[in-house]
C-alpha positions as CSV (number, residue, x, y, z in Angstrom):
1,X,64.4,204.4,18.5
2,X,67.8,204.8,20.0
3,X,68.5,204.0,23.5
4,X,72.4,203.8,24.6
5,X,73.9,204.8,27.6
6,X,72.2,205.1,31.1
7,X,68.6,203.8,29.1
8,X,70.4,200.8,27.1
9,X,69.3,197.6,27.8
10,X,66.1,195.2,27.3
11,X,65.0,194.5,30.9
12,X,63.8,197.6,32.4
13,X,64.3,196.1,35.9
14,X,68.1,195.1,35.5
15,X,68.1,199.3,33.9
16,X,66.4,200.1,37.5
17,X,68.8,198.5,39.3
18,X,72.0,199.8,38.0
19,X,70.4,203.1,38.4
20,X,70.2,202.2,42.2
21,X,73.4,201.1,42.4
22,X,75.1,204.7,41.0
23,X,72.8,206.1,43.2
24,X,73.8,204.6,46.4
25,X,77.7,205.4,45.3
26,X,76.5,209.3,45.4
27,X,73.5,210.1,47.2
28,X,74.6,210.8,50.8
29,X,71.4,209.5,52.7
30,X,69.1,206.9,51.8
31,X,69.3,206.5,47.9
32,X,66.5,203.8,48.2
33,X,64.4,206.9,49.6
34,X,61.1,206.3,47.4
35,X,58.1,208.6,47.5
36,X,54.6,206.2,47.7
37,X,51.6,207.2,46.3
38,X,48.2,205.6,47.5
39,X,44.3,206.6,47.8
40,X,42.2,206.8,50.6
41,X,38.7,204.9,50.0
42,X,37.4,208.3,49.5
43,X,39.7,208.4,45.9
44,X,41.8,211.2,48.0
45,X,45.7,211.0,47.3
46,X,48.3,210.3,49.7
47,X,51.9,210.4,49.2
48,X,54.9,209.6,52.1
49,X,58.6,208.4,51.8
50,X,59.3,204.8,52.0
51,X,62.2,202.7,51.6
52,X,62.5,200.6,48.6
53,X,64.4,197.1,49.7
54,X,64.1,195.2,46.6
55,X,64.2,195.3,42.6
56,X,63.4,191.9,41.0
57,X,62.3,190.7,37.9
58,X,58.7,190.4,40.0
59,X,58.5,194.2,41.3
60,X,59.7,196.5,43.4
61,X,59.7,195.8,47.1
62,X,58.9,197.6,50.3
63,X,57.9,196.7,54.3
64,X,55.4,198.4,56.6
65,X,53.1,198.0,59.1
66,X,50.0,196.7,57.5
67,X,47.5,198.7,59.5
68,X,49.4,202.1,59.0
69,X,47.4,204.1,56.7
70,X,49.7,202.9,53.4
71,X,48.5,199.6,54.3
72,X,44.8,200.2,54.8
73,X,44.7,202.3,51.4
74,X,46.5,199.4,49.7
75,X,44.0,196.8,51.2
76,X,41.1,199.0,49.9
77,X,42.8,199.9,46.2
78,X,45.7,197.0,45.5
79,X,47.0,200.2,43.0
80,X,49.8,202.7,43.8
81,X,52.9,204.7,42.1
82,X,56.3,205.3,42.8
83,X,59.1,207.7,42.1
84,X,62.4,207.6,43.1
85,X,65.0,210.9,42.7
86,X,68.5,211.3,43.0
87,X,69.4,214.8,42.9
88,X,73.2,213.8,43.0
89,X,72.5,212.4,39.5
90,X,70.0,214.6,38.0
91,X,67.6,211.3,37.4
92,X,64.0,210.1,38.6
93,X,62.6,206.8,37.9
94,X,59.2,206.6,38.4
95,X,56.8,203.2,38.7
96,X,53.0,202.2,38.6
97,X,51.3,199.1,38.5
98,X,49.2,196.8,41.5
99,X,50.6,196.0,44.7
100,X,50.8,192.5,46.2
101,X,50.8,191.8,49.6
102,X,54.0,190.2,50.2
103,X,53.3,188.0,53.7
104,X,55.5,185.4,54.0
105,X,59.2,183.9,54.0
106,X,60.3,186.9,51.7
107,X,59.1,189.1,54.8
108,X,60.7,187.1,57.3
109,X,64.1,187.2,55.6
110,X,63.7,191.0,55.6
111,X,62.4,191.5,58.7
112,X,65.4,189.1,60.3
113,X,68.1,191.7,58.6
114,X,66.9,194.7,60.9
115,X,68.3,195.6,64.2
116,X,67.1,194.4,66.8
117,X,66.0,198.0,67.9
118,X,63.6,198.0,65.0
119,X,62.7,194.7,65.4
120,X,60.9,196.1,68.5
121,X,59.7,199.1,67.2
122,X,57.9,197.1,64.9
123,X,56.2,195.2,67.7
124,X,55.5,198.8,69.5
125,X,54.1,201.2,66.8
126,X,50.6,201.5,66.4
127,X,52.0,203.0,63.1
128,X,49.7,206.1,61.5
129,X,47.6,206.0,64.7
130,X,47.1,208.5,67.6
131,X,50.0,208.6,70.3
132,X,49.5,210.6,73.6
133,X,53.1,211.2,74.0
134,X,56.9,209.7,73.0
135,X,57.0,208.3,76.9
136,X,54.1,206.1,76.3
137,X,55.7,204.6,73.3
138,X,59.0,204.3,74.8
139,X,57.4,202.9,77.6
140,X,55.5,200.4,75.5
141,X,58.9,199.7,73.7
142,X,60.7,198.8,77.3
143,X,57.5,196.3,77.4
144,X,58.1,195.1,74.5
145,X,61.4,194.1,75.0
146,X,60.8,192.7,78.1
147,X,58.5,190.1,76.7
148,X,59.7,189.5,73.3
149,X,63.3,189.0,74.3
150,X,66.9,189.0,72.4
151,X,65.1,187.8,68.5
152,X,61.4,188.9,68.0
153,X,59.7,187.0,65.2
154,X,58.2,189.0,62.7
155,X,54.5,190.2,63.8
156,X,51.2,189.6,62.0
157,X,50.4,193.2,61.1
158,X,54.1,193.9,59.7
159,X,55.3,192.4,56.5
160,X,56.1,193.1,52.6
161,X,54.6,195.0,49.9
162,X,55.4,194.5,45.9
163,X,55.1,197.0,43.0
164,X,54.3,194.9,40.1
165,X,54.7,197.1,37.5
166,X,53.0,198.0,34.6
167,X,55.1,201.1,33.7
168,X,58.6,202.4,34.6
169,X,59.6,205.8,33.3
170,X,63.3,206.4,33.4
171,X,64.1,210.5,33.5
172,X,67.4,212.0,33.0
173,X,68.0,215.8,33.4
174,X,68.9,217.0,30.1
175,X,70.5,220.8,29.0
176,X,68.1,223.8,28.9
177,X,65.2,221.3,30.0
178,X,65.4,219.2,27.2
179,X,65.3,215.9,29.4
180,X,65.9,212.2,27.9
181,X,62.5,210.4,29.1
182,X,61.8,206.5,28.4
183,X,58.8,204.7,29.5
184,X,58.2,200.9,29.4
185,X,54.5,200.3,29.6
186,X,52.7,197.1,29.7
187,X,48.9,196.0,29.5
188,X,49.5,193.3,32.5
189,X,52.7,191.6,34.1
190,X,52.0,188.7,31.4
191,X,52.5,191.1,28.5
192,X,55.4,192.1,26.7
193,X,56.5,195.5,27.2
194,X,56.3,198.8,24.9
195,X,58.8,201.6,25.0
196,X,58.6,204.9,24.2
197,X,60.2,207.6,24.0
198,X,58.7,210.8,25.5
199,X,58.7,214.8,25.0
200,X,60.7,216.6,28.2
């Protein structure tokens, strides 16, 4: 099986991440965009955008509030998928696999990168939950800042989240819907992977 081009290479991560990097060159707002999908403990699907913050050779990364609704279905089902499109480029890469809870220095780091503005927010947002009105959480914001001053440490309930794949399908729009589609699929993280190629 031939793969050359945008699909060449043996480390589907290291593909993922030069895909992200053409991206961010072209898309015009937030090429990290990724759509999440989770279930609720009733097996019921639920899908939002998130932003992806990391690729490694361990996953891919993201950071939320951990008693949003994401993060409840993740504590419940540890399983989720992940797509990614860039219209600019006519591509989609597209991830599933088990999620680890990612809840210490590599959340720190992240959460010391964002303004300070955010920073709060994170401190102020009851995220997923019922909100009388925007004055109350601006209000609770202006507390907030009050009392956690000029460099917030990271709270309890807000932290990281990692992909650990065990397939990544790369899709590239092809002429008359003939698309080029590659997936790497694995048993477990320990296993090697398997690539195919697939019909449009």
């Amino acid at each position: 099986m031939t793969r050359d081009g945008i699909f060449a290479g043996d480390d589907p991560f290291e593909i993922a991440k030069g895909w992200l990097v053409e991206a961010e060159q072209s898309e015009i707002n937030d090429p990290n965009a990724m759509a999440l999908s989770t279930v609720d403990a009733d097996g019921l699907p639920n899908a939002r955008m998130v932003l992806l913050k990391g690729i490694t050779e361990t996953g891919f990364w993201f950071f939320t509030n951990y008693e949003s609704k994401k993060g409840q279905e993740l504590a419940h089902n540890s399983k989720a998928a992940g797509v990614l499109h860039w219209k600019s480029l006519r591509r989609q890469l597209r991830v599933r696999g088990n999620v680890i809870k990612e809840d210490g220095p590599e959340a720190d780091e992240y959460y010391a990168t964002r303004s300070l503005k955010s920073r709060l927010g994170a401190w102020a947002s009851e995220q997923s939950r019922p909100l009388k009105s925007r004055t109350d959480l601006m209000a609770k914001v202006a507390k907030i800042t009050a009392t956690k001053g000029p460099s917030p440490s990271r709270p309890p309930f807000w932290g990281g989240f990692r992909i650990e794949p065990v397939e990544i399908e790369f899709w590239a729009d092809g002429a008359h819907r003939l698309h080029d589609r590659f997936v790497w699929r694995r048993k477990a993280v320990e296993n090697k992977w398997e690539i195919s190629r697939l019909n449009p």
